[in-house]
Every structure is written in C-alpha cells, then in structure tokens.
C-alpha positions in Angstrom: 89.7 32.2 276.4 86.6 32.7 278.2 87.4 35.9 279.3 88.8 37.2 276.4 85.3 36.0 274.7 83.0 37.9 277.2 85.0 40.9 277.2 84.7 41.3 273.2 81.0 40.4 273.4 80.6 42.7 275.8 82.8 45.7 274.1 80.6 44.9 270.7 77.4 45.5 273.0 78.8 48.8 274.2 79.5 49.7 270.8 76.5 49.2 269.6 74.1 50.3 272.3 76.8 53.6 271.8 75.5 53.5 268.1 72.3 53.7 268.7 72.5 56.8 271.3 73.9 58.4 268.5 71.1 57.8 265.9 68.4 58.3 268.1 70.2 61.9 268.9 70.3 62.6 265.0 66.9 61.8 265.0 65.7 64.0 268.0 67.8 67.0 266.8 66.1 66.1 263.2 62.6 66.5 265.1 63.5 69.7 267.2 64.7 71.6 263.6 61.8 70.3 261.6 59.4 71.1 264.5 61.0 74.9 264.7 60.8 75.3 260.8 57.2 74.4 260.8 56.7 76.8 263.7 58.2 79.7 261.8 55.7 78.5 258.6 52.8 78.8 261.0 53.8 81.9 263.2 54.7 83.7 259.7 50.8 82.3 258.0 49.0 83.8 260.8 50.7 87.1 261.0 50.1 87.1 257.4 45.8 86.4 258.1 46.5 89.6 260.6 47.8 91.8 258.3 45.2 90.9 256.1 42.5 91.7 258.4 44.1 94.9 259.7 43.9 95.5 255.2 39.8 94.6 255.5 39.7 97.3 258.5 41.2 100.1 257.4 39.6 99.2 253.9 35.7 99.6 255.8 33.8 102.2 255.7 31.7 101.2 258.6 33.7 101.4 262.5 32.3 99.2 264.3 33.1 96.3 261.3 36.3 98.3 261.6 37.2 97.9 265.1 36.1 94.3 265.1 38.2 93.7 262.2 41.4 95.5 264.2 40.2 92.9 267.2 40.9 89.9 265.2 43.9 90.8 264.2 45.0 91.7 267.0 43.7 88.2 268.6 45.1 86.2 266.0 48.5 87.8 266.5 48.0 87.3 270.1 47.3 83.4 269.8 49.9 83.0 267.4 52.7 83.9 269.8 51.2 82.2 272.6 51.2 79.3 270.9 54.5 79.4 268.5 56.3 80.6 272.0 55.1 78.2 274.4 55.8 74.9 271.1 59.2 76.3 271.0 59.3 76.2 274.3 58.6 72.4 274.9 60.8 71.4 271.5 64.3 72.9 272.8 
C-alpha cells in the first residue's frame, strides 16, 4: 500500500513538474516572438528617421549640411542593424 502510495505521489510530481516545463516554454517562445516583433518595429522606425534624413539632404541647398545629412543616415542605418542583428541574435 505504501508502495502503491509513493509511486502515485511521485507520478503526480512528474506530472506536474512536466506541466510546468511546458508553460514556462510557452512563455519563453511568447518572449522570443514579442521580442522579434518589437525588433522589426524598431529596425523599420529607424530606417524610416534615415530615409528622412537622406529627404533633408537631397532637399539642401548647402553640401556640406548635405553630406552631413547623407552621414547620419547612413550612421543611423548602420546602428540600427548592428543593433536589431546582434538582439536577434541573443533572443533565438
């Protein structure tokens, strides 16, 4: 009777320790979706703010605002895939 006894506690405990494995995966592959919809949101925004810069530069009449203009887009678009790249990397 004993026996019988430990081995159902001991089946329930596997079930639900089991159980729990499986929510907390939900959970992580919740976080790891969210995290790379967010990631699109931001890489999209700030290629967005570069476009919109590369607009103001062609739109100057003066170069050297111009080329400085053409820089920061260029740097934005640059940090923007650095970053989204290497976050993606570390949620997968």
């Amino acid at each position: 009777m004993a026996t019988a006894t430990s081995t159902k506690t001991a089946n329930q405990a596997d079930a639900a320790a089991q159980s729990l494995r499986d929510v907390n995966e939900q959970v992580l592959d919740f976080g790891r979706k969210t995290s790379a919809t967010i990631l699109d949101a931001y890489e999209t925004t700030f290629k967005t703010v570069a476009d919109y810069q590369d607009k103001v530069a062609e739109s100057s009449q003066v170069e050297w605002v111009s080329n400085i203009a053409h820089a920061q887009a260029e740097l934005t678009r640059g940090v923007a895939n650095v970053y989204a790249s290497t976050a993606r990397g570390l949620i997968k």
